[in-house]
GUFILO-697704 format. One record per residue (C-alpha): residue number from 1; residue in one letter; x, y, z. Coordinates in pm, 1 decimal, decimal comma. Example, Ala and Ser with C-alpha at 12.3 -4.5 7.8 and 13.67 -1.06 7.14 Angstrom:
REM GUFILO-697704
+-----+-----+----------+----------+----------+
!   n ! res !       px !       py !       pz !
+-----+-----+----------+----------+----------+
!   1 !   A !   1230,0 !   -450,0 !    780,0 !
!   2 !   S !   1367,0 !   -106,0 !    714,0 !
+-----+-----+----------+----------+----------+
***
This chain:
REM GUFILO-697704
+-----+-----+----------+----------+----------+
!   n ! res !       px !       py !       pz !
+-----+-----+----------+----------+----------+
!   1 !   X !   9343,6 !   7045,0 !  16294,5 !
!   2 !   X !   9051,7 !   7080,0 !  16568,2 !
!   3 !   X !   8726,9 !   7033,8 !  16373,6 !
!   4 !   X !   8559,0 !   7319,8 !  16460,2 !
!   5 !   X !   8178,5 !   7212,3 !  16408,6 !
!   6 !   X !   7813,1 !   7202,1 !  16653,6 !
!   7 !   X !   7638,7 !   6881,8 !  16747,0 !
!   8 !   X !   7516,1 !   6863,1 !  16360,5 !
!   9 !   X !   7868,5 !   6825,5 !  16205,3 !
!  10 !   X !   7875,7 !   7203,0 !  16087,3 !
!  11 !   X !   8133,1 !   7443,0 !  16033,8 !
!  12 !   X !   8013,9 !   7687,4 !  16252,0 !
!  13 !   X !   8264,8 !   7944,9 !  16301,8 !
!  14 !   X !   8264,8 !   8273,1 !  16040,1 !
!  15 !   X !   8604,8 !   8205,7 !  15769,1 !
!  16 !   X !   8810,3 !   8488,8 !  15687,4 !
!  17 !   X !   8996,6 !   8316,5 !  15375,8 !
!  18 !   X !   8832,2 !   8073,5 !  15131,1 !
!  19 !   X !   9052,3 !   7799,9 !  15160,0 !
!  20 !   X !   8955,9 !   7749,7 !  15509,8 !
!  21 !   X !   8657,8 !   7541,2 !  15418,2 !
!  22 !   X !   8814,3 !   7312,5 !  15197,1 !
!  23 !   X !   9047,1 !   7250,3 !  15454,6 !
!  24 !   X !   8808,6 !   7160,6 !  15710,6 !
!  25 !   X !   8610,4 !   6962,0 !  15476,1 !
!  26 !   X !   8968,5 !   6779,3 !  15374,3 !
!  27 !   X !   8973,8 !   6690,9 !  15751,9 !
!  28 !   X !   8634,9 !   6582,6 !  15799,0 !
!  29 !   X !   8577,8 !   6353,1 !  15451,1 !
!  30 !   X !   8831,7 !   6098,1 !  15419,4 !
!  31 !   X !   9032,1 !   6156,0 !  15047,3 !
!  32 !   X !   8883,5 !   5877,5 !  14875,5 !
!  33 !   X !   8511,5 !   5946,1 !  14991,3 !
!  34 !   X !   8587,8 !   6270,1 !  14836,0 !
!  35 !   X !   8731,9 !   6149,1 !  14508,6 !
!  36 !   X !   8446,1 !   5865,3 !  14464,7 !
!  37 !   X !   8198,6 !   6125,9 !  14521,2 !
!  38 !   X !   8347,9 !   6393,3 !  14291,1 !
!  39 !   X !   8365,2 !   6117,7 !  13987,8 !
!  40 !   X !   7989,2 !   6033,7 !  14036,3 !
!  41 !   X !   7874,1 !   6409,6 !  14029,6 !
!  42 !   X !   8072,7 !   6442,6 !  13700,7 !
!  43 !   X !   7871,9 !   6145,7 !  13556,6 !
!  44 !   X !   7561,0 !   6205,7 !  13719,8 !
!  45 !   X !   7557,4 !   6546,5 !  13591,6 !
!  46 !   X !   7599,9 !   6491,4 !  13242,3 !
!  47 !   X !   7357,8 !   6146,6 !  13233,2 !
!  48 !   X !   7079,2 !   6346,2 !  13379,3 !
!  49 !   X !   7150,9 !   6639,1 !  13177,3 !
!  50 !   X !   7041,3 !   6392,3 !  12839,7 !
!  51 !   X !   6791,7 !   6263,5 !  13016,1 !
!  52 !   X !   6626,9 !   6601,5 !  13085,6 !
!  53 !   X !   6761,0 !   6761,1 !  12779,0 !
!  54 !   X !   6890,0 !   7040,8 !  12987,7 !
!  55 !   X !   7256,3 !   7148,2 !  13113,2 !
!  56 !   X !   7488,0 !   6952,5 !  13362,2 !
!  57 !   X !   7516,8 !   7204,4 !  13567,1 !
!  58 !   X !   7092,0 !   7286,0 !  13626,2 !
!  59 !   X !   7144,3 !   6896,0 !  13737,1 !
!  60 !   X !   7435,8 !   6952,6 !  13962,8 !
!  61 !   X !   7252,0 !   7239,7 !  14163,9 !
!  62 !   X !   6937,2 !   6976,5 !  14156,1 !
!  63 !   X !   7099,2 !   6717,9 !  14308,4 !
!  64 !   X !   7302,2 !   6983,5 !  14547,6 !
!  65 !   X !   6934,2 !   7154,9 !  14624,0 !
!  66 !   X !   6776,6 !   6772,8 !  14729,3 !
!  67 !   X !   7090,2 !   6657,2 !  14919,2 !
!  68 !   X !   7075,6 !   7000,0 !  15111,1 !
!  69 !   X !   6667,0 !   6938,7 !  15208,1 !
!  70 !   X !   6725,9 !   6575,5 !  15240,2 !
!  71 !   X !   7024,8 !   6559,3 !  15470,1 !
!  72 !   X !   7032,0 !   6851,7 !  15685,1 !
!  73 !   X !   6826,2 !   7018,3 !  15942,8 !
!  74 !   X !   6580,2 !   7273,9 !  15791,0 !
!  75 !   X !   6713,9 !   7571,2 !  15632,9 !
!  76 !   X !   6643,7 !   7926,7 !  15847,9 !
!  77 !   X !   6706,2 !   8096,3 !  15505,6 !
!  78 !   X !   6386,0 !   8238,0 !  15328,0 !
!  79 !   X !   6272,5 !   8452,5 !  15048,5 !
!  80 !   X !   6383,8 !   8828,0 !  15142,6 !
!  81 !   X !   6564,4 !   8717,1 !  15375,0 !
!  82 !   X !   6886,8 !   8888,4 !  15219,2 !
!  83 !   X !   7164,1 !   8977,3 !  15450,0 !
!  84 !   X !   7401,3 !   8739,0 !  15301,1 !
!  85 !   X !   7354,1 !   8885,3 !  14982,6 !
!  86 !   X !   7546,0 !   9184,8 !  15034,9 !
!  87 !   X !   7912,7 !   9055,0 !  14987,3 !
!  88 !   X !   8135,6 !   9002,6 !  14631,1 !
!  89 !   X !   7999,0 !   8674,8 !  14445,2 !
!  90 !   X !   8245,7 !   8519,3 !  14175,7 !
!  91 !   X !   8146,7 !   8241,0 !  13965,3 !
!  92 !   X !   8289,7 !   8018,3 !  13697,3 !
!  93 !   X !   8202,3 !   8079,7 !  13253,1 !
!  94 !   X !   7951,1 !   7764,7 !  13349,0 !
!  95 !   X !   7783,5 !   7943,4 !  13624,0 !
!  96 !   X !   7768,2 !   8266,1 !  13462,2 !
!  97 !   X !   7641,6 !   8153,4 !  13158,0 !
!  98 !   X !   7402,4 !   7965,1 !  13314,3 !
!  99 !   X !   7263,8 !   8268,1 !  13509,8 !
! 100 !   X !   7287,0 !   8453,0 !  13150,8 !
! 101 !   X !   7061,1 !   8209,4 !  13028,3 !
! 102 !   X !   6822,6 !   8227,8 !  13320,1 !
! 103 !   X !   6805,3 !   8574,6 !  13286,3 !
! 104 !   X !   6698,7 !   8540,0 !  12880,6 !
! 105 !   X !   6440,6 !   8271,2 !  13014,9 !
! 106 !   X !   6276,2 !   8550,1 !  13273,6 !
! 107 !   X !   6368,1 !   8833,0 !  13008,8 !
! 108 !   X !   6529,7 !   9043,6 !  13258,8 !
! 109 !   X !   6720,6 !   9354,6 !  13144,7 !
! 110 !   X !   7133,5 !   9345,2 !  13253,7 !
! 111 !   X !   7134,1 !   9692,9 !  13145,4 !
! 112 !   X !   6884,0 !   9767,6 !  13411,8 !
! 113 !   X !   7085,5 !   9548,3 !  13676,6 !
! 114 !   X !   7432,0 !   9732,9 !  13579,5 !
! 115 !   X !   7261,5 !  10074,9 !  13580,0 !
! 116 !   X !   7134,6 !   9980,2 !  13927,8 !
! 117 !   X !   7479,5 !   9826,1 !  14051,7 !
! 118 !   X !   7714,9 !  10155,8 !  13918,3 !
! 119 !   X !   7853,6 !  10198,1 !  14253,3 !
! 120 !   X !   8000,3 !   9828,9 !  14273,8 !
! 121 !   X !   8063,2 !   9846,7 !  13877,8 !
! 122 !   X !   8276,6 !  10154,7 !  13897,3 !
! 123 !   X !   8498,1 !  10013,0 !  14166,0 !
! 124 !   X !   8554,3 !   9679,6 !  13951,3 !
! 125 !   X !   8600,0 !   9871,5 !  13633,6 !
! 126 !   X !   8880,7 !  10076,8 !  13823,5 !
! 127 !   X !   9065,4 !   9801,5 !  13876,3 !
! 128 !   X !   9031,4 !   9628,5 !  13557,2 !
! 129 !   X !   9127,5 !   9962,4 !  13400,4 !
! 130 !   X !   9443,3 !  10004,3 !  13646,2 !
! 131 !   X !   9587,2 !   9709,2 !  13476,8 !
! 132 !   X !   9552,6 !   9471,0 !  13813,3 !
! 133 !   X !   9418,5 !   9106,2 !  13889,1 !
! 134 !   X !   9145,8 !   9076,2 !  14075,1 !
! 135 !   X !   9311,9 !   8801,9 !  14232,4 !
! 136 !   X !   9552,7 !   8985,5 !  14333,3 !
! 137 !   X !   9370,6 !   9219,9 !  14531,8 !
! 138 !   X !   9098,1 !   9197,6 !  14815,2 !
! 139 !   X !   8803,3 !   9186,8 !  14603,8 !
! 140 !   X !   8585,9 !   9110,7 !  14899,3 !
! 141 !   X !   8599,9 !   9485,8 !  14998,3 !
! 142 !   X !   8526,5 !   9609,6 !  14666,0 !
! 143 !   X !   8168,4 !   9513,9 !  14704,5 !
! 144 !   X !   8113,7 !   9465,0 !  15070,9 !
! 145 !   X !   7783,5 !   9535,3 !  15220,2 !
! 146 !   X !   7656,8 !   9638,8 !  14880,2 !
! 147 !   X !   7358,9 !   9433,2 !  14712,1 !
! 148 !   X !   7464,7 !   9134,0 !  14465,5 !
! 149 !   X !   7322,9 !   9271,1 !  14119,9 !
! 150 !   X !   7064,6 !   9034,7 !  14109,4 !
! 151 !   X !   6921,6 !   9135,4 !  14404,3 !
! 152 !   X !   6552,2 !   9231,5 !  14355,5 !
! 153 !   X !   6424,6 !   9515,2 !  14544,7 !
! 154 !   X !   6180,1 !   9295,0 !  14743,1 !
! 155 !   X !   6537,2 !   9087,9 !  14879,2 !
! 156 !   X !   6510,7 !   8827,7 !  14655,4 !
! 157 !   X !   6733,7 !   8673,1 !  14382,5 !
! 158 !   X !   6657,6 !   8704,9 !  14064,5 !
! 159 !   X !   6820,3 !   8416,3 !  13895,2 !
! 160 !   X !   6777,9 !   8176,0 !  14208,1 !
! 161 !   X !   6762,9 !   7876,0 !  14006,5 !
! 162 !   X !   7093,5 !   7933,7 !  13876,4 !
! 163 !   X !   7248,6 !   8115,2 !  14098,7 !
! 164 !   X !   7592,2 !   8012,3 !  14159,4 !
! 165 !   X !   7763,5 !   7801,0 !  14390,1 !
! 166 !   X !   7922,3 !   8084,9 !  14593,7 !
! 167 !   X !   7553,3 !   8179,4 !  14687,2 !
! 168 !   X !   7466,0 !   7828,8 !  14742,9 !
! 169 !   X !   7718,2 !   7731,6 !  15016,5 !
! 170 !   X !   7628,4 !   8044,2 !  15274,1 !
! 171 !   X !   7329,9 !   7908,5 !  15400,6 !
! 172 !   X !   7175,3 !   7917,4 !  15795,8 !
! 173 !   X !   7084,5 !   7667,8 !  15988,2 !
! 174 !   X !   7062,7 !   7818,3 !  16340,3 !
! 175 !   X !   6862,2 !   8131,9 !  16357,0 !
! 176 !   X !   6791,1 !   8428,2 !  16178,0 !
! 177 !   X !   7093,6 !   8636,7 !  16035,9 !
! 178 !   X !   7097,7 !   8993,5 !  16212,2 !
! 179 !   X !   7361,2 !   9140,4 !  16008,3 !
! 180 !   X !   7580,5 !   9089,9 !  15688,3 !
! 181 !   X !   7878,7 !   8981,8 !  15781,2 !
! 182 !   X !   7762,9 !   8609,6 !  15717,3 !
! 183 !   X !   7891,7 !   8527,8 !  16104,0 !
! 184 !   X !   7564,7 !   8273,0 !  16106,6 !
! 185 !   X !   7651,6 !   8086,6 !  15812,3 !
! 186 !   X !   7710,5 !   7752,5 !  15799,4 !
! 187 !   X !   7848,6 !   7516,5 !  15562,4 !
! 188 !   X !   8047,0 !   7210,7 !  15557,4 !
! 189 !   X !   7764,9 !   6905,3 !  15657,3 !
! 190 !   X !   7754,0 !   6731,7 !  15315,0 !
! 191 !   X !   8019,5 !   6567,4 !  15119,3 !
! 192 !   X !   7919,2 !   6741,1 !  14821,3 !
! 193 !   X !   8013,4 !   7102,7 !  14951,6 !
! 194 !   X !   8391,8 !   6915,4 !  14940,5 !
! 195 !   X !   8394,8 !   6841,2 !  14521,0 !
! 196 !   X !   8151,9 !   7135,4 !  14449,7 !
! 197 !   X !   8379,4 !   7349,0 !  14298,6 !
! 198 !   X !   8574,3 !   7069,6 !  14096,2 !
! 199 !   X !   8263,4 !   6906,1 !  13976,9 !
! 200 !   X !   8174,1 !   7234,3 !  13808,9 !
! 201 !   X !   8534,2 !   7289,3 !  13665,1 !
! 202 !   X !   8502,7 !   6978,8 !  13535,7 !
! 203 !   X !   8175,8 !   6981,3 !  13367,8 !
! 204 !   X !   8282,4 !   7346,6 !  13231,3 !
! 205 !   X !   8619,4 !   7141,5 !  13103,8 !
! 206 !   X !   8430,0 !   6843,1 !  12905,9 !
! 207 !   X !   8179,9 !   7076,4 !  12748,2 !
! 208 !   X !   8469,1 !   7194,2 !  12537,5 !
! 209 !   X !   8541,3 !   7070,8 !  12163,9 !
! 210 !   X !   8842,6 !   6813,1 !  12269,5 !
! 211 !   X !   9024,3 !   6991,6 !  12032,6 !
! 212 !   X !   9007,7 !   7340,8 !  12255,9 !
! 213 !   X !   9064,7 !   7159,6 !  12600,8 !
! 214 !   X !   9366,6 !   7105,9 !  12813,9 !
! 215 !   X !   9485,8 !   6906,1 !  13061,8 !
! 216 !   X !   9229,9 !   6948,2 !  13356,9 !
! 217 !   X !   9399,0 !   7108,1 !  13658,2 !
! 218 !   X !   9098,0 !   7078,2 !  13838,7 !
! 219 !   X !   8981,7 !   7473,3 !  13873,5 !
! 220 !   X !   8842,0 !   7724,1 !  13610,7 !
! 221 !   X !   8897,4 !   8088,1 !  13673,5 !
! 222 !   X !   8645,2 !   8293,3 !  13823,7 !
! 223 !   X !   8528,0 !   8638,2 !  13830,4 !
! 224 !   X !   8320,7 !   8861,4 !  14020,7 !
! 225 !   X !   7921,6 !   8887,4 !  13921,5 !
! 226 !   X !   8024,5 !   9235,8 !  13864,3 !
! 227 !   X !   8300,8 !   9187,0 !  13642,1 !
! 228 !   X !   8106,5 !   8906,2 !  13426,0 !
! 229 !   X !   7850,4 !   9230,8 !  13382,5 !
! 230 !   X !   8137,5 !   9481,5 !  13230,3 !
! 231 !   X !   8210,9 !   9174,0 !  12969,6 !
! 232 !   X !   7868,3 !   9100,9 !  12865,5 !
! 233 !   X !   7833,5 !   9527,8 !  12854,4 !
! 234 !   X !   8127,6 !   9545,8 !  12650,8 !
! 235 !   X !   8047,6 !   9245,9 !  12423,1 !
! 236 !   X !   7700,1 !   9448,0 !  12373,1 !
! 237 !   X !   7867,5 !   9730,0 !  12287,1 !
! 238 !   X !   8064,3 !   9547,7 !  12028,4 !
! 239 !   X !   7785,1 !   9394,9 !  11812,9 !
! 240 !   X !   7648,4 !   9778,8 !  11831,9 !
! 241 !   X !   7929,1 !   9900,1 !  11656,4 !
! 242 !   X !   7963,8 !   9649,0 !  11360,5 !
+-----+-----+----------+----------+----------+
***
């Protein structure tokens, strides 16, 4: 496989499946760079998190948020600027709960963000209804070029601290994005990009009671922001009724 990168290492061409990054990143990390590096997150994570008496995960996107300022060229991503926030966003229980608890912290109002979002949370809700998987289908089209729920009206994210890794690796490094079909993203210039994913099925597997957990596969499932919204609705709804 042709790496496929600019002068600074990047990925630099737009991917039309998602394993097309890991595979690049396969080919550009050698394997055991990428397993030492994946076993220090994991411990890293959860040391800090005692330390600062907050969540692995808040210390995952920490370190992910300094490597990104530290070892790249600077970011042409600002606040508003929004374009790549118009596509479907899935996320693990760990991510999700952390933006739940983000959203408690900054007392903003789901029912508000659902309200606002009907159009995307109809077309989820169809197919959850119909009886099919969303990973099954192209859920990429259910909610492209529509806002991401948490998108402010002033083009900024709501729960940016904790937003979740799916936001955090379409970033832009060359220019200013002109449309929102993410062709000027670029990702794939630090090692961590390569374990992201496992490092936070990981952390999400060890926070269980060992007597709940199972043999780590190395993924967690993951949903759609939208669908993640129709459970917490429904769980609402629930402690309504009783």
């Amino acid at each position: 496989m042709a790496l496929q990168t600019d002068h600074n290492g990047m990925f630099i061409y737009g991917m039309t499946h998602t394993d097309e990054l890991g595979k690049f990143l396969q080919h550009k990390f050698p394997e055991h760079r990428i397993q030492q590096t994946y076993e220090t997150l994991v411990e890293f994570s959860k040391d800090q998190a005692k330390l600062g008496k907050t969540s692995p995960l808040r210390m995952f996107w920490k370190h992910l948020e300094k490597v990104y300022h530290e070892g790249v060229p600077p970011l042409q991503c600002h606040r508003g600027c929004d374009h790549c926030c118009h596509t479907g966003v899935t996320c693990t229980q760990m991510e999700w709960d952390g933006i739940l608890q983000n959203a408690e912290e900054k007392g903003i109002d789901l029912n508000d963000l659902i309200e606002k979002s009907q159009r995307t949370i109809k077309k989820v809700e169809e197919v959850i209804d119909a009886g099919k998987n969303l990973d099954q289908v192209d859920w990429h089209r259910l909610v492209i070029n529509q806002p991401c729920p948490f998108l402010n009206d002033e083009g900024a994210c709501q729960v940016y601290e904790d937003r979740p890794l799916d936001c955090r690796m379409v970033v832009a490094f060359r220019g200013i994005c002109e449309s929102k079909k993410l062709e000027h993203a670029q990702r794939g210039v630090v090692i961590e990009e390569a374990v992201g994913s496992t490092v936070i099925a990981k952390l999400q597997h060890d926070a269980l009671p060992k007597i709940k957990r199972r043999k780590f596969r190395g993924t967690q499932p993951i949903k759609l922001l939208q669908h993640w919204l129709i459970l917490w609705r429904d769980k609402q709804k629930g402690k309504s009724k009783s």
